[in-house]
N, C-alpha and C positions, 0 to 999 in steps of 0.2 A: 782472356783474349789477348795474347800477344799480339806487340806490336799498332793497337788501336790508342790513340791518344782522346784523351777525354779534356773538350773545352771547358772551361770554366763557362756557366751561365751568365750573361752579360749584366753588367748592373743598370739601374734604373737610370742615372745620367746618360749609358750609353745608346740605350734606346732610345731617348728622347733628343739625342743628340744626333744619332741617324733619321729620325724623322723630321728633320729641319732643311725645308726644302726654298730658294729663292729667300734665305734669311728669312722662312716664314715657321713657325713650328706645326707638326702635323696636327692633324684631328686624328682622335682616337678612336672615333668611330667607321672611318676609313679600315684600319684593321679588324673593327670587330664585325665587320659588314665581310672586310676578305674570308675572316677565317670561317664563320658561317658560310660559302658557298662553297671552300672547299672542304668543309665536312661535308657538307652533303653531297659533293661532287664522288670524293672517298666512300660516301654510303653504299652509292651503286657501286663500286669497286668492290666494296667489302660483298654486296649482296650477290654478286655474280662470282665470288670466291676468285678473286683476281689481282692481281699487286696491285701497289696503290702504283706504284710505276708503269703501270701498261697505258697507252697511249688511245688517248681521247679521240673518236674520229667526230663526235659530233655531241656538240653543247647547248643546249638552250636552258639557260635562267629565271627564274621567275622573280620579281625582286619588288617587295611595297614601293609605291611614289615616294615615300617619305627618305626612301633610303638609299636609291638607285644611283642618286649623285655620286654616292662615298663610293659606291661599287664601282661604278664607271670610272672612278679614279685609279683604283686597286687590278682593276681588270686585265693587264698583260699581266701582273706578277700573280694572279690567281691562275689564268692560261698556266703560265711556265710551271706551279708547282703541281697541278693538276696536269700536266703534260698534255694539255689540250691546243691542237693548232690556233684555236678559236672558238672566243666565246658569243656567241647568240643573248642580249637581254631584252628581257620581257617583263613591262611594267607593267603590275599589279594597282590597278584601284583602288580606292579605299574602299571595306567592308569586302575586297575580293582574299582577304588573309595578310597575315601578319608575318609572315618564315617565308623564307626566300627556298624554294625548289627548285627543282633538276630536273632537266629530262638528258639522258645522258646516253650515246652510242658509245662502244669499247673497240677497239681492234681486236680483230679475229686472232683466237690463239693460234700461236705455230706449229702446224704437224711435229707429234714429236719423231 
């Protein structure tokens, strides 16, 4: 593949040095709460045979009490990489489940 440059993977300093916010350092659970939603976000994408780039018309969340805080914090940069205007979340109860779900609308393909 001419022409593509290839980053180097960031080191572990560097990570931890971008998630340092108000001179405060991030929680890491804040990420692992993002990237759980948008895998599952991606799931319906993957299961409707659709790029992960097609555009989200409609989002709703479902996310444990225990964990919705981290989400809610994570929640535009979860929108922006899920290409979803906006995200809908919906707290789970305790004994209501543990994994955070999707209910997910897609943008209508384009005549080709």
């Amino acid at each position: 593949m001419a022409g593509w440059l290839r980053a180097p993977w960031p080191r572990a300093d560097e990570v931890l040095e971008a998630a340092i916010h108000d001179d405060k350092p991030g929680d890491p659970r804040v990420a692992l709460v993002a990237a759980e939603a948008l895998v599952e976000i991606r799931r319906h994408k993957t299961a409707a045979k659709r790029s992960v780039a097609t555009t989200v018309t409609s989002c709703r969340l479902a996310c444990p009490a225990d964990r919705i805080e981290h989400l809610r914090l994570a929640l535009d940069d979860v929108a922006a990489a899920a290409r979803a205007g906006a995200i809908a979340l919906i707290e789970i109860e305790d004994g209501e489940g543990t994994a955070i779900t999707a209910a997910v609308e897609l943008e209508e393909p384009s005549a080709p």
